[in-house]
C-alpha positions in Angstrom: 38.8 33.7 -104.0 37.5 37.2 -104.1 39.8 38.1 -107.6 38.6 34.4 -109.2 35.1 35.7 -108.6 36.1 39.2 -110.1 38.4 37.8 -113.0 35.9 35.6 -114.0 33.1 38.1 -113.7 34.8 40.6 -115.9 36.5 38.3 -118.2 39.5 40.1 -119.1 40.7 39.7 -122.6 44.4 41.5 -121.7 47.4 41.3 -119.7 47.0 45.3 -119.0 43.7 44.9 -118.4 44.2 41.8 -116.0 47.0 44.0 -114.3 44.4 46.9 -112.8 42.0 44.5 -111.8 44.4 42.8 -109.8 45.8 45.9 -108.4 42.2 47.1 -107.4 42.0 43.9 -106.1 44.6 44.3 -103.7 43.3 47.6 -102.6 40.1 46.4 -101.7 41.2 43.5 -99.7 43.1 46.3 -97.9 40.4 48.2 -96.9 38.5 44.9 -96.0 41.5 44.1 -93.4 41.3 47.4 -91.9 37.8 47.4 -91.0 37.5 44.1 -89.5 40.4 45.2 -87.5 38.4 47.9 -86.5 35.2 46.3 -85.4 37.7 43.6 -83.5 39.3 46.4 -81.7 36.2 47.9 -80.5 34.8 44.9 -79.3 38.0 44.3 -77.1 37.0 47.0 -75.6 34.0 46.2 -74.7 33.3 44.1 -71.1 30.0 42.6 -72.3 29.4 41.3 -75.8 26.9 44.2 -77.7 24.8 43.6 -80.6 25.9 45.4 -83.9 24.3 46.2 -86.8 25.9 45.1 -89.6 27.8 48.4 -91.1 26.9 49.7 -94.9 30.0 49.4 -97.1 32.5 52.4 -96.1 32.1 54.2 -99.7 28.3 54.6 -98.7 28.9 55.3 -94.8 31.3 58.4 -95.8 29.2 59.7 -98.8 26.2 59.8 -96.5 28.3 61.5 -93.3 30.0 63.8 -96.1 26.6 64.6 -97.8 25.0 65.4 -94.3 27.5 67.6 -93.1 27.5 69.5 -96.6 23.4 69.4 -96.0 23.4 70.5 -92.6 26.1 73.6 -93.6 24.0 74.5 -96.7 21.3 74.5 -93.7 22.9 76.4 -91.4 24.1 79.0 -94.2 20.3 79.4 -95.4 19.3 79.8 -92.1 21.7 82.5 -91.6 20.7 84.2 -94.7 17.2 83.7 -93.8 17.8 85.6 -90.5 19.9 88.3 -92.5 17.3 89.0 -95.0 14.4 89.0 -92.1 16.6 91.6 -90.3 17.0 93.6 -93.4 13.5 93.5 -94.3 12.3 95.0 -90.8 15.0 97.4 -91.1 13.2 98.0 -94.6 10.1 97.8 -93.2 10.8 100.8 -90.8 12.7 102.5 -93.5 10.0 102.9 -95.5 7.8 103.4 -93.3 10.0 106.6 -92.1 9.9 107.6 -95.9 6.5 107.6 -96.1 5.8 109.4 -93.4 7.9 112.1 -94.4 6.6 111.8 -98.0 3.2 112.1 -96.9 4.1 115.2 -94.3 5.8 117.0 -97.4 2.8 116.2 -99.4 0.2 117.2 -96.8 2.3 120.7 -96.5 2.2 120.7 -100.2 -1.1 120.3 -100.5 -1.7 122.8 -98.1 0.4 125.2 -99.8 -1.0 124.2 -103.1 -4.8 125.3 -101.5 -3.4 128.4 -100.5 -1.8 128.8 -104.1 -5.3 128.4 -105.5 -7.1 131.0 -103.0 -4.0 133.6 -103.8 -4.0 133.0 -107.9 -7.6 132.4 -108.8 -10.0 135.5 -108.8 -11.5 135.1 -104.8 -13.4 136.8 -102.5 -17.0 137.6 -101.8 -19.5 140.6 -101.2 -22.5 140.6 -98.9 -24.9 143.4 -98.5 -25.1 144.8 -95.2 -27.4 147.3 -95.4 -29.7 148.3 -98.0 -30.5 151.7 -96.9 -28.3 153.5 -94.2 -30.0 156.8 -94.7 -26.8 158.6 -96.2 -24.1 158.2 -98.6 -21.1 156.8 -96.6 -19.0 160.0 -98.1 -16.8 159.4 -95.1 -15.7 156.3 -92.6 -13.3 156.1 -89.2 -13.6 152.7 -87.7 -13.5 153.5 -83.8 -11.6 151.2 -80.9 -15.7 149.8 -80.2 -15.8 148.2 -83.4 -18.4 150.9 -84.5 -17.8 152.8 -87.5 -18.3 156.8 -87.9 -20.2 157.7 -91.4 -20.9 161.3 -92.8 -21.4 162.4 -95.7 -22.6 166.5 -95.9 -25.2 169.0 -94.8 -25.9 170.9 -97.9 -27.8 169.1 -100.5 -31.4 168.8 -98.4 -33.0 166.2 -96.6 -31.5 162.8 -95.6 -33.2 159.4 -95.2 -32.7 159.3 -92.2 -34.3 161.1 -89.4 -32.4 162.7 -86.3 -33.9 160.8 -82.8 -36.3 162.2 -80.2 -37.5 165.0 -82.4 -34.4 166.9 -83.2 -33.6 169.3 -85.6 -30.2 171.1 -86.6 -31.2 174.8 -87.1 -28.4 176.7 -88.8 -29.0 180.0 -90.4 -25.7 179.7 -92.6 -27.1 176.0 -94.3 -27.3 176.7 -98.5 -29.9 174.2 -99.1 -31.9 173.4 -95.3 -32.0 176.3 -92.0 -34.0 174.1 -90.3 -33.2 169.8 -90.9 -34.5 167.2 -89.1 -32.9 164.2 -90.4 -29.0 163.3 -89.4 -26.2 163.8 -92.2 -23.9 161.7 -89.7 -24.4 157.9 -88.6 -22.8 155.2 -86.2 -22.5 151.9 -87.8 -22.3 148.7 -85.3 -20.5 146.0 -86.6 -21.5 143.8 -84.3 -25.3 144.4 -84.2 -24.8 145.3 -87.8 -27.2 148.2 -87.0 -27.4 152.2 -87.4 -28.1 154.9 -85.2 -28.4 158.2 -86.2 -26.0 161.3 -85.6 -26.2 164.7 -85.3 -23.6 166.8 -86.7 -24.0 170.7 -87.4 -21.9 172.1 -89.8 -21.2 171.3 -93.3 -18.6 168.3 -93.3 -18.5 168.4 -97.2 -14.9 166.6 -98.3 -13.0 167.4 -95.2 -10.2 165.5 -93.3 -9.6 163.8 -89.9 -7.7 160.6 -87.9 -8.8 159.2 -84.5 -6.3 160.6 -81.6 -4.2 158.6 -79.2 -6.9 157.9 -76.6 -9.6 156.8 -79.8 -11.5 160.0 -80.1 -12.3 160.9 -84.1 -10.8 164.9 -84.6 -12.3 166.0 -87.5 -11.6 168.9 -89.4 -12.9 171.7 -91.9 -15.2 170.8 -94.7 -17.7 173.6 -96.6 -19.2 177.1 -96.0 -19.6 177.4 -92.6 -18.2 174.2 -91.3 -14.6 174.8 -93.4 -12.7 176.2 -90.1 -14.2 173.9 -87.6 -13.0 170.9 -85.6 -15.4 168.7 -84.6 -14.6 165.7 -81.9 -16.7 162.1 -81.7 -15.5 160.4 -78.6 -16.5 156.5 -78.7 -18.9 154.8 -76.0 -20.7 151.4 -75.4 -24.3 153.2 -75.5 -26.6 155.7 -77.7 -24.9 158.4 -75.6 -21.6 159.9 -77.6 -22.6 161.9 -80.4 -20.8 165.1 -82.7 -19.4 168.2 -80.3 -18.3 170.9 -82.4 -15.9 174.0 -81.9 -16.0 176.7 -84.2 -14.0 178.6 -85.9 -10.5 176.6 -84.0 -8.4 176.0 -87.3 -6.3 179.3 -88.7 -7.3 178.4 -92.1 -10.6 176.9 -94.5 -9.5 173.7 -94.8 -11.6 171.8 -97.6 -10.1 169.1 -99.5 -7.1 169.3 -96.7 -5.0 165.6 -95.2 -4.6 164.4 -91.7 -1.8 162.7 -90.1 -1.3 162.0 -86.9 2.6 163.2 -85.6 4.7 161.2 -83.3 3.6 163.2 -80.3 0.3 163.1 -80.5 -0.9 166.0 -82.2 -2.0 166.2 -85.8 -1.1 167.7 -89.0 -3.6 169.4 -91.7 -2.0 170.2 -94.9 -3.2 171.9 -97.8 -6.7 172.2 -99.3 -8.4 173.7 -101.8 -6.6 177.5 -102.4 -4.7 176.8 -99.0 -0.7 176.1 -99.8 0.2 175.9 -96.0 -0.3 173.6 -92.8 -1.2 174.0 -89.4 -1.5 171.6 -86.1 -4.0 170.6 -84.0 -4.9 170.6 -80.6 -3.3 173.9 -80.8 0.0 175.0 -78.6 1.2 178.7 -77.6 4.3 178.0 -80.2 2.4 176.5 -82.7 -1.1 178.0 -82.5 -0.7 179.2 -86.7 -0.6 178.0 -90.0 2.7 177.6 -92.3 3.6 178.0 -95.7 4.5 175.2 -97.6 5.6 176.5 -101.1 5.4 172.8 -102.7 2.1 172.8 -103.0 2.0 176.1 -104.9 4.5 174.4 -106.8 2.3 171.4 -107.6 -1.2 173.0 -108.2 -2.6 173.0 -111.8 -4.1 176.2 -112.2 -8.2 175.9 -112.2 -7.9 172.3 -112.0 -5.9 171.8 -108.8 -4.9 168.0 -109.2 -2.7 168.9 -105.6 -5.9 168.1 -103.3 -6.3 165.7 -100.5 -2.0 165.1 -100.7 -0.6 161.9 -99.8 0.8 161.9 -96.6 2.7 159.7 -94.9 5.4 159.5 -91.7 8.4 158.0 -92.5 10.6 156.5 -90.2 13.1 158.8 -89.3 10.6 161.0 -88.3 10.2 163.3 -91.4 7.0 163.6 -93.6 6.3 161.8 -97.3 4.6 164.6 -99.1 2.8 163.7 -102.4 0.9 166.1 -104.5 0.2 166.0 -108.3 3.0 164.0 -109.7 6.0 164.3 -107.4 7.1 164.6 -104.1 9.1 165.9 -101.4 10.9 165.1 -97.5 9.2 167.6 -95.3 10.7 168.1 -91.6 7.7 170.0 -90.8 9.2 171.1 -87.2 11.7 173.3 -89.1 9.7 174.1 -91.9 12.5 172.6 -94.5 12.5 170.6 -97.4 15.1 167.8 -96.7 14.7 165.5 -100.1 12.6 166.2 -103.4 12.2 162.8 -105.1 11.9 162.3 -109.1 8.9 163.3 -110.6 6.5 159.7 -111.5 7.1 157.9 -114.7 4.8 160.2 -116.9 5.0 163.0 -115.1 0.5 162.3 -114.8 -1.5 163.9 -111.7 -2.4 161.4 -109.1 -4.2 163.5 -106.9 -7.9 165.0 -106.5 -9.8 165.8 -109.0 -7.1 163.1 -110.8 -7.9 161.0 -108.1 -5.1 157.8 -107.8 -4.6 156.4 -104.4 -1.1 155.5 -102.1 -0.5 153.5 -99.2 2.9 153.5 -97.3 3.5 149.8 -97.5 4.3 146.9 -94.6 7.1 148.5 -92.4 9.2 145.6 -91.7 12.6 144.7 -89.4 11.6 147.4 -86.9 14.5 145.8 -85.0 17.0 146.7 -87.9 20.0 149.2 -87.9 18.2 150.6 -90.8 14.5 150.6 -91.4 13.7 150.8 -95.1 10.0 152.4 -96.0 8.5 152.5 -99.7 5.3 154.2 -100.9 2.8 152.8 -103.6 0.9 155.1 -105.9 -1.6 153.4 -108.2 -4.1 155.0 -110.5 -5.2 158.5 -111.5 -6.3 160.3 -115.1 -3.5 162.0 -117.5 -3.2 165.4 -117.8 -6.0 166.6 -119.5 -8.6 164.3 -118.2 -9.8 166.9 -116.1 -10.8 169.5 -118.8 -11.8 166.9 -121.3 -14.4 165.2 -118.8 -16.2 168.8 -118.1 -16.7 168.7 -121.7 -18.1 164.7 -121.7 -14.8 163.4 -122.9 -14.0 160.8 -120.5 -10.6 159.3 -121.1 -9.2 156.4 -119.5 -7.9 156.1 -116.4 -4.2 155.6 -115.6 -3.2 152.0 -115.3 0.1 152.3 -113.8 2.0 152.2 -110.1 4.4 153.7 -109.1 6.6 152.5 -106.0 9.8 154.2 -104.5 11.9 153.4 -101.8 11.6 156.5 -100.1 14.5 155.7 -97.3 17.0 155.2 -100.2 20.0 157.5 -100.6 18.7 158.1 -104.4 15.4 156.9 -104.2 13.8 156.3 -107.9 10.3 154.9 -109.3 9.8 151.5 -110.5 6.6 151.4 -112.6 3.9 148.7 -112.7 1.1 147.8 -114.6 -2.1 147.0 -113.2 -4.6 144.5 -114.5 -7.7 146.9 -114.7 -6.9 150.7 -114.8 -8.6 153.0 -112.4 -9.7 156.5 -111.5 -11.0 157.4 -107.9 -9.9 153.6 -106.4 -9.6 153.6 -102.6 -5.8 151.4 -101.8 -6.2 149.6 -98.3 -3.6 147.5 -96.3 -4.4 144.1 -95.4 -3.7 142.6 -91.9 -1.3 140.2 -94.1 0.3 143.0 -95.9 -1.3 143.0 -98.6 -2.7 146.0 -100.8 -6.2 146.0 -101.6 -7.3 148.2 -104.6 -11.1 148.6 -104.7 -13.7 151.0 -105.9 -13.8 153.5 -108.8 -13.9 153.8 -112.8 -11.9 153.4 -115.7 -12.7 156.6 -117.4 -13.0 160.3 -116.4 -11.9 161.8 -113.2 -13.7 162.8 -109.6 -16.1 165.5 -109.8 -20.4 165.9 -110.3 -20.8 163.2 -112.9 -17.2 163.5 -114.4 -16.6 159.6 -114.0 -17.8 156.6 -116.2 -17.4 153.0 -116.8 -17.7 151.6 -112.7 -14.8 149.3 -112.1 -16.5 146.6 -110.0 -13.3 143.7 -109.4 -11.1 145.1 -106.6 -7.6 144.0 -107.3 -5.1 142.3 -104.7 -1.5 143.9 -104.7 1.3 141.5 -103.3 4.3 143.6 -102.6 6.8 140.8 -101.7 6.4 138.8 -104.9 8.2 139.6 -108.0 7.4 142.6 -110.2 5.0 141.0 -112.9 3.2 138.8 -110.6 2.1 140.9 -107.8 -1.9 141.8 -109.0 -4.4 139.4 -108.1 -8.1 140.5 -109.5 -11.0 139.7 -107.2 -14.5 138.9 -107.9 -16.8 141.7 -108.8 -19.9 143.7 -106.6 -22.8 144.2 -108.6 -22.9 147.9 -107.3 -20.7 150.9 -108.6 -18.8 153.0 -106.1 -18.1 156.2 -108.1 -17.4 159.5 -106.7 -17.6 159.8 -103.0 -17.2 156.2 -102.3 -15.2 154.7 -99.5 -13.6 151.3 -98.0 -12.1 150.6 -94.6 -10.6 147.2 -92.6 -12.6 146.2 -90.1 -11.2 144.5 -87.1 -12.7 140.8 -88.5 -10.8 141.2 -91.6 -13.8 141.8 -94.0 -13.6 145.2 -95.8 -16.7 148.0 -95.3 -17.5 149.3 -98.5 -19.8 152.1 -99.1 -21.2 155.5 -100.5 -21.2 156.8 -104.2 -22.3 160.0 -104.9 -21.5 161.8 -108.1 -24.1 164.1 -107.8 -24.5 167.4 -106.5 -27.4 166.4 -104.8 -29.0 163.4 -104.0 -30.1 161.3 -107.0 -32.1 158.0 -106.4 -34.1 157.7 -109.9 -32.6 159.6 -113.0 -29.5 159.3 -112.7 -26.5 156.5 -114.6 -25.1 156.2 -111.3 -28.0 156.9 -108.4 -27.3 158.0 -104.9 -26.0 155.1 -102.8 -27.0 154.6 -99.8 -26.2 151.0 -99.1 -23.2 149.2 -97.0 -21.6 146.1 -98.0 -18.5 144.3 -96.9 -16.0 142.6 -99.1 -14.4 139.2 -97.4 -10.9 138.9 -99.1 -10.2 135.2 -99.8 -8.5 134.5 -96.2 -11.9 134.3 -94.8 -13.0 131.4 -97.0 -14.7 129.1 -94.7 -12.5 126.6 -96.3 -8.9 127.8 -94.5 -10.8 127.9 -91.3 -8.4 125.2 -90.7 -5.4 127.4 -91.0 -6.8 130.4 -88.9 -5.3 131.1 -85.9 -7.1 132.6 -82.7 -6.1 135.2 -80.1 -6.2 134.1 -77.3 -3.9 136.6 -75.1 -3.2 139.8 -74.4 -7.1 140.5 -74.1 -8.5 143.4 -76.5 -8.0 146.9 -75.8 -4.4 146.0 -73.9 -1.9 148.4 -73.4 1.5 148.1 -74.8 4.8 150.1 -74.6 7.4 150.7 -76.7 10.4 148.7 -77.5 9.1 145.8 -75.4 8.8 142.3 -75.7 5.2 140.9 -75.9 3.9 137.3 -75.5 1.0 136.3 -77.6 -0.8 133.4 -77.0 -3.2 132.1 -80.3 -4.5 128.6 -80.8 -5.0 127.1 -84.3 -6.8 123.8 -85.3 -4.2 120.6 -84.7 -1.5 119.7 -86.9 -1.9 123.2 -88.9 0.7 125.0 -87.8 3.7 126.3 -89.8 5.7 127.9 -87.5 7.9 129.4 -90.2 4.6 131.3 -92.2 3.5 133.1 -88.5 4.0 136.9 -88.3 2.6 140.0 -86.2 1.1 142.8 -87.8 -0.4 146.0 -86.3 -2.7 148.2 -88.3 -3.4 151.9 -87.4 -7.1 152.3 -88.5 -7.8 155.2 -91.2 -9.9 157.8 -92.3 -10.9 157.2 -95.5 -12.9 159.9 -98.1 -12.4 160.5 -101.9 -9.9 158.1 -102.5 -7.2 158.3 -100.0 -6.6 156.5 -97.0 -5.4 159.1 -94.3 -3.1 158.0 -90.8 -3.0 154.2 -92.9 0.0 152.2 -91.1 1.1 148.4 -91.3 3.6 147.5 -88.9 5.5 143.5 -89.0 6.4 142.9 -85.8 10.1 141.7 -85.0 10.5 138.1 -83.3 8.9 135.3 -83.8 9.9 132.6 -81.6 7.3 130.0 -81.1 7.0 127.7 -78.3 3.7 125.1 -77.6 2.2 126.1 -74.4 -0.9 123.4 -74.5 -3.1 121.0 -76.8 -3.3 123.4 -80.5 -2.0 126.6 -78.2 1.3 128.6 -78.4 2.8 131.4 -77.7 4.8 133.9 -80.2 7.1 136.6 -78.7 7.6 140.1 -80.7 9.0 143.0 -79.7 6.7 146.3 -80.0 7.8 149.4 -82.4 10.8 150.9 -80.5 9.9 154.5 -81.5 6.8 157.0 -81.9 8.4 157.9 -85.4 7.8 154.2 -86.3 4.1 153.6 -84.5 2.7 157.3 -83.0 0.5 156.2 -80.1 -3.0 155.6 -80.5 -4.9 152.2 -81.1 -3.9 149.8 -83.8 -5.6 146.9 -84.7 -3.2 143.9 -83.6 -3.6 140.4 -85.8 -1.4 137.0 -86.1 -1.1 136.0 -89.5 -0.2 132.3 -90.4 0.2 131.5 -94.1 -1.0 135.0 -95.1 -4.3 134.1 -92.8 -5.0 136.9 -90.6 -6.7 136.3 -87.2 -9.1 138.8 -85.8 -7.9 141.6 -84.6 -7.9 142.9 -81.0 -7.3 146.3 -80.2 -4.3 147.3 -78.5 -2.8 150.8 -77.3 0.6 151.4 -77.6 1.7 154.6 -75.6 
């Protein structure tokens, strides 16, 4: 019935036509039989007759199972994927968040180096007046282990402005200008009370030498007239009670225009001065209780002008002493008496020292703990031959602009040569507690000598020895007041920089003069102290000031710094031996970078650094040193520590 009903619906029109109809025909009756056979099998098997819907056709049944099975795996495989990309993204999500993290850790460390950039390569650093009026012209400065400062200038020129306490007078018959003076030619300077308190000091102190001892006392030496074979001693104290004690005639020669340097055992060398070609020690000894020739300084000295005064002196690691004078330089084992290396005459062959007045420092001494300690010497500065001779006859030439450094440890030691930004005559050269050289004071033409200098150089200059030649000279900002002849600089114990004096005159001149009388102090804060990098400063906090230390032993220091700040690879040590500074040179000056470094947190912003102290007395001679941390060329202040 079922094909009628299809034949006659489709209406065929031929035979091959008629013959796949029939044979789908067929088929579909097949299928028909099979699922009535189906539905009569199941309800056999049923005990009670159930109610059943009425099943779709079997085409629609299976497309639907088929289509829900592909739906639900399609499902199931998004799902998955889902979960896989959600698990990704969280690992993302802490990836990046790592990332960013230690992006913004390398950019707060840049940023921090980039503001330390900007302090080190832009012109920096400020002046403050201290004192307008400290009664004399600081000719002379020794910072003391009590933060006060001993100033003197001389005794032969009249009057001070300041007057000696309680009624004193000095009454010395032998006195060119004064017998009888009432007013002090010596002062103490408190740093902390930044205050003054007159001295009394007896004997003509004009241009003469000195270094503080091992246990802090100030020996002094020579000068003028009658004070030229004197010592003098200032022992420091907490009260108005220490003052001058003088001892005449101790030395065995005038020294005027002589050098200090303290010696590995204690005692001190004086070499040269003016018409002196020798050297003797002090406290005196039954073996060495005389002076000594030294024929290199007869070999250096210009005759009438000198340009071999105040030498460069300097102790160098193995024990021997660094001898500069004029333009070259020697070895001296001064406890034989022999010459054991002459170095090359400086590029130029120009005098560097007094009345051609450059300046030298013995730079940082680092890897104490080395098998081999290297040591090299800066010389910056001076006038050319000639300058002397033409300036008496107002023909002030320019200064010399060059350095020279030498490695004077080297088998064959030779001068490199550099160029400094501003050249300088009668420039004082100071270490920094971060090693680095500051180059302050002076003029750009003329020499040292009663009014022989002109054209003030007011911008110090910043000398960094560890970057490369060509990029080691920083210039500073400028003081408003020149610091001519007899004009002096030393490091205080906060870091800041005392400047003072300037006095190119015979006698004092307040009024008439291109360049008065100076009696004023002020201090020059390098651009560590920039309120700014507070942040990065780091603070003592053990061993307490004035310590003892020994030789060749480990030392714990304990410092704190502001959280988060701390670089643990940009912290070093540094001990400074505090010097005696007149016309232009910077006697018993020492930097020493202490080996170690291993850093350990011991509290909230606290840690503790261990270094090991200077194994020898050739490398540190015992005395006081001023003792500093330095991170990212930041110094600390200083405490005072002994090392004997």
């Amino acid at each position: 019935m079922k094909e009628t009903i299809v034949e006659k619906s489709r209406n065929p029109t031929d035979d091959s036509t008629r013959r796949r109809m029939r044979s789908c025909a067929s088929k579909e009756m097949s299928k028909n039989q099979n699922i009535k056979k189906h539905w009569t099998d199941k309800d056999a098997q049923s005990s009670s007759p159930k109610k059943i819907n009425q099943p779709q056709p079997y085409e629609a049944q299976d497309e639907r199972n088929y289509s829900n099975e592909k739906l639900n795996k399609i499902m199931n495989d998004i799902r998955l994927r889902q979960d896989q990309i959600i698990a990704q993204q969280v690992d993302l999500k802490y990836e990046v968040r790592a990332i960013r993290r230690s992006v913004d850790d390398k950019i707060a460390v840049f940023l921090e180096e980039l503001k330390i950039i900007r302090v080190k390569y832009a012109a920096g650093g400020k002046w403050d007046i201290l004192q307008s009026n400290i009664g004399i012209s600081a000719m002379h400065m020794q910072l003391l282990n009590n933060d006060k400062v001993v100033i003197f200038d001389r005794t032969d020129f009249g009057p001070s402005n300041i007057s000696l306490p309680n009624g004193r007078c000095r009454n010395d018959p032998n006195d060119l200008a004064l017998k009888i003076d009432c007013t002090a030619h010596s002062v103490e300077y408190s740093v902390d009370a930044n205050s003054v308190r007159p001295l009394m000091v007896l004997t003509n102190t004009w241009c003469s030498s000195g270094a503080a001892m091992p246990d802090g006392t100030l020996l002094q030496t020579g000068g003028f007239n009658d004070g030229d074979h004197n010592v003098r001693t200032f022992k420091p104290c907490n009260d108005s009670s220490c003052d001058w004690q003088e001892n005449n005639n101790l030395l065995a020669q005038r020294r005027w225009y002589a050098t200090n340097h303290i010696l590995p055992d204690g005692r001190q060398i004086i070499i040269g001065g003016r018409g002196q070609f020798n050297y003797e020690f002090y406290p005196k000894t039954p073996s060495a209780d005389k002076s000594y020739n030294l024929p290199f300084l007869v070999q250096t000295y210009d005759r009438n002008i000198q340009n071999n005064l105040y030498p460069f002196v300097f102790l160098n690691v193995d024990g021997n002493l660094f001898i500069f004078a004029n333009n070259r330089a020697i070895l001296f084992d001064y406890t034989k008496g022999v010459v054991v290396k002459t170095y090359p005459t400086i590029p130029g062959g120009d005098p560097r020292n007094y009345p051609s007045s450059g300046s030298a420092v013995l730079l940082p001494l680092k890897n104490l703990q080395g098998g081999s300690i290297g040591a090299e010497v800066l010389v910056c500065g001076g006038a050319p031959k000639g300058a002397y001779v033409g300036a008496m006859n107002r023909n002030f030439v320019p200064a010399l602009g060059t350095c020279g450094r030498i490695q004077i440890t080297d088998a064959n030691p030779q001068w490199t040569t550099e160029t400094m930004p501003l050249a300088r005559v009668m420039g004082d050269m100071l270490l920094l507690p971060n090693g680095e050289v500051l180059i302050i004071n002076g003029a750009s033409t003329g020499t040292a000598g009663w009014e022989l200098g002109q054209n003030p150089v007011l911008s110090p200059v910043i000398y960094q020895p560890d970057n490369p030649s060509g990029s080691r000279f920083e210039v500073q900002n400028p003081s408003s007041t020149p610091r001519m002849y007899h004009s002096t600089a030393i490091l205080l114990r906060d870091g800041r920089v005392l400047v003072g004096g300037s006095n190119p005159h015979q006698y004092d001149d307040f009024t008439g003069a291109l360049f008065p009388t100076d009696l004023t102090l002020e201090a020059f804060s390098p651009a560590y102290l920039d309120p700014n990098l507070a942040r990065l400063r780091p603070k003592i906090i053990s061993p307490a000031s004035q310590s003892n230390i020994g030789y060749g032993q480990q030392l714990a220091i304990r410092f704190s710094i502001p959280p988060g700040r701390l670089s643990k690879n940009l912290v070093t040590v540094t001990m400074v031996a505090p010097s005696f500074t007149t016309d232009s040179f910077s006697m018993n000056q020492r930097l020493l970078v202490l080996s170690g470094g291993n850093i350990t947190a011991v509290g909230l912003s606290k840690y503790q650094i261990l270094v090991v102290t200077p194994g020898s007395h050739n490398l540190a001679p015992p005395g006081y040193y001023l003792l500093f941390v330095v991170h990212q060329d930041i110094p600390s202040e200083g405490i005072w520590v002994q090392i004997k």
